[in-house]
N, C-alpha and C positions, 0 to 999 in steps of 0.2 A: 648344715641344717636343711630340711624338707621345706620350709618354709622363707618366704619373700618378705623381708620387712616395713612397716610405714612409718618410713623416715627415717632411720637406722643402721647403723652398720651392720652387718650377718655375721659378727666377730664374737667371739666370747668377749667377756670384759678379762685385764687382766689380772685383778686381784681374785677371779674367778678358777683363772687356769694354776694359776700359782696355789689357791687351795687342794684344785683339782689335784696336782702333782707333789703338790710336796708329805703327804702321807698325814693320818692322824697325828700324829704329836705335833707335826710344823705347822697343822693349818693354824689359822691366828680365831682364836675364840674356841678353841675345843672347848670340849663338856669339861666339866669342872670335875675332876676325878672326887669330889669328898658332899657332891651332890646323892641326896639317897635315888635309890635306883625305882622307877616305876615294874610293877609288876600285872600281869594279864588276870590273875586269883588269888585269891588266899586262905588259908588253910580253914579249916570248918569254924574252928574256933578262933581263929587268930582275930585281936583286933581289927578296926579297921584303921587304915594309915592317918599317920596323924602329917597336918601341914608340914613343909619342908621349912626349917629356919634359916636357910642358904640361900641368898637370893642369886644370879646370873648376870655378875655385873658386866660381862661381857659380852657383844654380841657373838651366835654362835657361829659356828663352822656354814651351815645353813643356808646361813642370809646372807651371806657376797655369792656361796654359790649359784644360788636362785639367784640371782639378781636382784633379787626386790625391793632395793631401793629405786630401780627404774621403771618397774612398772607400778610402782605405787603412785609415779608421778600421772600415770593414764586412769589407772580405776583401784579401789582398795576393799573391794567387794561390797560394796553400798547396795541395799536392794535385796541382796540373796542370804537366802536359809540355806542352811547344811544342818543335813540330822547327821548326830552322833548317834548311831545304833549301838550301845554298849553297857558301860557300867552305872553308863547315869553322870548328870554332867551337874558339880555343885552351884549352884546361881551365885554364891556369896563371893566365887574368884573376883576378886577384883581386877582383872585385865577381862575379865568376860562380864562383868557386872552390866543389866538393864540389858542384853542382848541373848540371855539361855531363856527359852520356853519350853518349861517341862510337859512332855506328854505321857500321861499315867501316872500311875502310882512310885513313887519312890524317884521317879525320875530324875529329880533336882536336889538328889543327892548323889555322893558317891564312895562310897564306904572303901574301893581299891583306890581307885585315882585314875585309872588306865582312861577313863571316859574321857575323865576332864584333863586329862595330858594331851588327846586327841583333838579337843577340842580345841585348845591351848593353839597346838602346832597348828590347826585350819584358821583362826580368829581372834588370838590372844591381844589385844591393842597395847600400843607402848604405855609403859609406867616407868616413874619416875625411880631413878636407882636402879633399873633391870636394861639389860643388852639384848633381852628379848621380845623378838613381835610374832605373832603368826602372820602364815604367808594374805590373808586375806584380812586385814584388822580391823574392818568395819561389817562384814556378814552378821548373821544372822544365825544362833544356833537350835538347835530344836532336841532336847534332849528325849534321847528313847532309852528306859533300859532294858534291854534285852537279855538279864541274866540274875541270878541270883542276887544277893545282897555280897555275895564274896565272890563273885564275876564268874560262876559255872554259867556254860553257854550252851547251847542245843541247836538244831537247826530247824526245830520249832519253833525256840523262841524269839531267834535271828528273824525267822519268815515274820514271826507277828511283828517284831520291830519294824521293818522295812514294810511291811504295810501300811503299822501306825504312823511313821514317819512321810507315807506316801498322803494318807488322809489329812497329815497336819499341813502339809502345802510346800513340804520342802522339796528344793531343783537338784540337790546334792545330798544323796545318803554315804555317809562313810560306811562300812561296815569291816569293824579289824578282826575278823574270825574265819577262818580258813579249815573244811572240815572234808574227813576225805574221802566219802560216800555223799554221791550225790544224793537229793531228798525233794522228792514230790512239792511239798510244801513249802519249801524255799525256790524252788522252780519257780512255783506260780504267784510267789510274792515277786521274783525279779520281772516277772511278766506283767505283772501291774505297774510296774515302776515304767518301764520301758512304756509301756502303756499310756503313760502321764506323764511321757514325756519326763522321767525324772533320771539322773546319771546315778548309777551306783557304782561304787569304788570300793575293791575290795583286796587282799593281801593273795598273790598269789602262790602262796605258802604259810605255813605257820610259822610262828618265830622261832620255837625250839622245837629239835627232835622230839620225837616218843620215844619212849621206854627203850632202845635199842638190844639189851638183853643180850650184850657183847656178840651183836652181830656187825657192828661197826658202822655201817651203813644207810641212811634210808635210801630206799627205792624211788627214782622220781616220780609222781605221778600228778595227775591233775588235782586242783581242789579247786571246791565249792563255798559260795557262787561264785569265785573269779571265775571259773571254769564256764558259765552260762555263759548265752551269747550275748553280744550287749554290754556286761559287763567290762569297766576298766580294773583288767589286774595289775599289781603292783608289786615289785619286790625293791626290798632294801640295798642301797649300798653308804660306804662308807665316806671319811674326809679324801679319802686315796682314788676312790670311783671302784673299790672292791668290793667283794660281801665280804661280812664274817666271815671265818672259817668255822668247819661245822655248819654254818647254816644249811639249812633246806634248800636243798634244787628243784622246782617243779617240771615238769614238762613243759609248759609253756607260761609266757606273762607279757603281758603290752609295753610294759614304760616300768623304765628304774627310778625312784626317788630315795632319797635321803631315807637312812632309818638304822644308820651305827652311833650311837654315841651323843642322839638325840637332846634338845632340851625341852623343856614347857612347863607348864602351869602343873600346878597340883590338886589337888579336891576342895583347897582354900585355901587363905593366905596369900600373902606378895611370894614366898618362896618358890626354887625352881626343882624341878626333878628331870634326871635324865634316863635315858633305856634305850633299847636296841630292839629292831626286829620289824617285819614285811608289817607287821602292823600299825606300825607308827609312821612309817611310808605313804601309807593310806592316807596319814594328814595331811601332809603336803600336794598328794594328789588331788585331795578335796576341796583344800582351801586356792589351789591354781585354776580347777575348775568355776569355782566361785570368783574368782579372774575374770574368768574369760564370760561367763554367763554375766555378769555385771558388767562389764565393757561392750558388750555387744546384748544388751536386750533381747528376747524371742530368738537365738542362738539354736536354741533347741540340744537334746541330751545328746543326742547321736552326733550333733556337728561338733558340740562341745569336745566330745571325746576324738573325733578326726583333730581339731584343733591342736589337743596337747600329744597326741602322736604325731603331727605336719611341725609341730614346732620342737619338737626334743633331737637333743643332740646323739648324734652315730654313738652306738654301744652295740656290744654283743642284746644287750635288754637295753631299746632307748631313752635317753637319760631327760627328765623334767627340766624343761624350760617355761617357767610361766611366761616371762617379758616375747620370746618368742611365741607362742600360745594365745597371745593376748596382742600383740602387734602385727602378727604374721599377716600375710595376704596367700593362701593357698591358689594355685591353678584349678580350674573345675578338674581337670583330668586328675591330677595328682588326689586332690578331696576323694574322686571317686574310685579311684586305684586303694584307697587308707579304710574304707567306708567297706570294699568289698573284701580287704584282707586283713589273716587272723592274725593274732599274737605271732612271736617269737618263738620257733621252737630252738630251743635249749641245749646244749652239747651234753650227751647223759655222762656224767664223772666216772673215771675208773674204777673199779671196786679196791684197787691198791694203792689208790690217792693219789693217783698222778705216775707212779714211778715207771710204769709201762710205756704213758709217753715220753717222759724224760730220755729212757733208754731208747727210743725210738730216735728222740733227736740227735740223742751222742752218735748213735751209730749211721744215721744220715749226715749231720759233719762232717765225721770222720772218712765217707767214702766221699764226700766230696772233695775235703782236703790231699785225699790218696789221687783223685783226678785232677786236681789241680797241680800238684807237684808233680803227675806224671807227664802230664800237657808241659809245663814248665822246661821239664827234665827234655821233651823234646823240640820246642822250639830253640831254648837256647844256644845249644850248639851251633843249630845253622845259622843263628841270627850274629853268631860271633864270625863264623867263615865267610859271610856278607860284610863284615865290615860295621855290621848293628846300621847296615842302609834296608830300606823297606822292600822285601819284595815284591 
């Protein structure tokens, strides 16, 4: 880890590495495979989702790996707002109940659920009969919706969210939409934020490919606003420390969080819903930012963000540690080494899905093993006419 702890060992815990390693199916609390699935939109006319009747009596994969039974014991986001820029976050969840403040119209509803799953996974508080908490469970939520009543989204109406969400006083905007033309007007919403001091966190990918049109592939590229400066981007990995396969690779991203197999809150109801994808990542980055900004007062957005990159664990994409994040003690040098450097840039995948490296390794084995048995083939002879004593 980048980060010095106070009071603490610099260890993973080990019910943490034992999730890390033993693969989705063995981590203990996987998603409930018969949980309905949260989704980003819904079809023009399709209802909207009705509560889940399934509740998540187990704690998820999630919460050993975050830690966050340890650092709940230091701070449990008390103090701090998180806007949900999204589908609109239902007030009536009862693990969010007396803590969502709608801003706008419609806001305090949520006709997809994808809002209030996000909000769920930043601030969801424990209930009785559910194994699930969000990582921040006393925050503060501030719903924006930034999208139709069936979750179409624009980066018009992203910029107005995270404006509105700037005006309504919040230190932490999620934002799960990831689009792949940058836009004037989302610029210069992220540049108010930054501006007031406020952290935005956003997917540094989409969840699912586009339309692919049997070209097999997407192309990696940046997306917006992870792609601004300032911004914390974010992508998904699994109970394994994998992504999906098929997922989207960007060209670059800050910090890996959770976001295979997810669980949370629904749009109402004690029930639980689960899903997959960089955008539900974003929760968990939100709600550890809300961490670290409640543990440490006047923190400020930019140190915020040095914090949860000086405390995340070695990755190809650095992996979310709130308890480090929120414990750590950085160096000035190292702060300011984190402060002046960008994202992660990304290995761009084969267009033949690997098989190019593959063959690249058998056939680097293979001359190594031809020079090891050649080395062998010549040492041993003389090492037998010596008697096998040491020249």
């Amino acid at each position: 880890m980048r980060a010095m702890r106070r009071g603490a060992a610099p260890l993973m815990s080990a019910m943490a590495l034992v999730a890390a390693a033993a693969g989705p199916g063995a981590a203990a609390g996987s998603a409930d495979e018969t949980l309905p699935v949260v989704v980003q939109t819904l079809a023009d006319r399709a209802p909207c989702r009705p509560a889940s009747a399934k509740r998540a009596e187990k704690p998820p994969w999630t919460q050993d790996m975050l830690g966050l039974d340890r650092v709940w014991r230091m701070t449990r986001g008390q103090g701090v707002t998180v806007a949900v820029v999204g589908t609109g976050v239902g007030t009536g969840v009862p693990a969010l109940r007396g803590r969502v403040t709608p801003v706008g119209a419609g806001s305090g509803q949520d006709c997809v659920g994808h809002g209030s799953f996000v909000a769920g996974l930043i601030a969801a508080a424990p209930r009785e009969g559910s194994g699930f908490t969000g990582v921040a469970p006393e925050a503060r939520i501030l719903a924006v919706r930034a999208t139709t009543q069936r979750g179409a989204a624009t980066p018009a109406t992203v910029a107005r969210g995270i404006e509105a969400a700037v005006r309504g006083g919040a230190e932490v905007i999620a934002v799960p939409y990831a689009f792949p033309a940058r836009n004037a007007r989302l610029t210069a919403a992220v540049k108010l934020a930054r501006s007031s001091d406020v952290l935005v966190v956003a997917p540094a990918a989409p969840d699912k490919p586009p339309n692919l049109g049997g070209s097999g592939t997407v192309k990696p590229q940046d997306y917006w606003p992870a792609a601004e400066p300032g911004v914390l981007s974010v992508l998904d990995f699994g109970a394994d420390g994998s992504r999906p396969q098929n997922a989207v690779v960007p060209l670059r991203a800050d910090l890996g969080a959770p976001g295979d197999r997810v669980v949370s809150v629904g749009p109402g109801g004690e029930g639980a819903f689960t899903g997959s994808g960089s955008s539900l990542a974003v929760g968990f980055a939100a709600g550890a930012a809300a961490l670290v900004r409640s543990y440490e007062p006047g923190i400020g957005a930019d140190r915020t963000r040095t914090r949860l990159l000086g405390g995340s664990y070695t990755a190809t994409v650095p992996r979310l540690d709130p308890y480090a994040a929120v414990s750590g003690v950085l160096p000035a040098d190292s702060a300011a080494a984190l402060e002046r450097s960008g994202p992660v840039t990304l290995p761009v995948p084969a267009s033949d899905g690997g098989a190019r490296s593959r063959s690249m390794l058998i056939a680097t084995g293979g001359v190594s093993l031809v020079l090891v048995l050649g080395a062998l083939g010549w040492l041993l002879p003389k090492a037998r006419a010596r008697g096998w004593r040491a020249g």
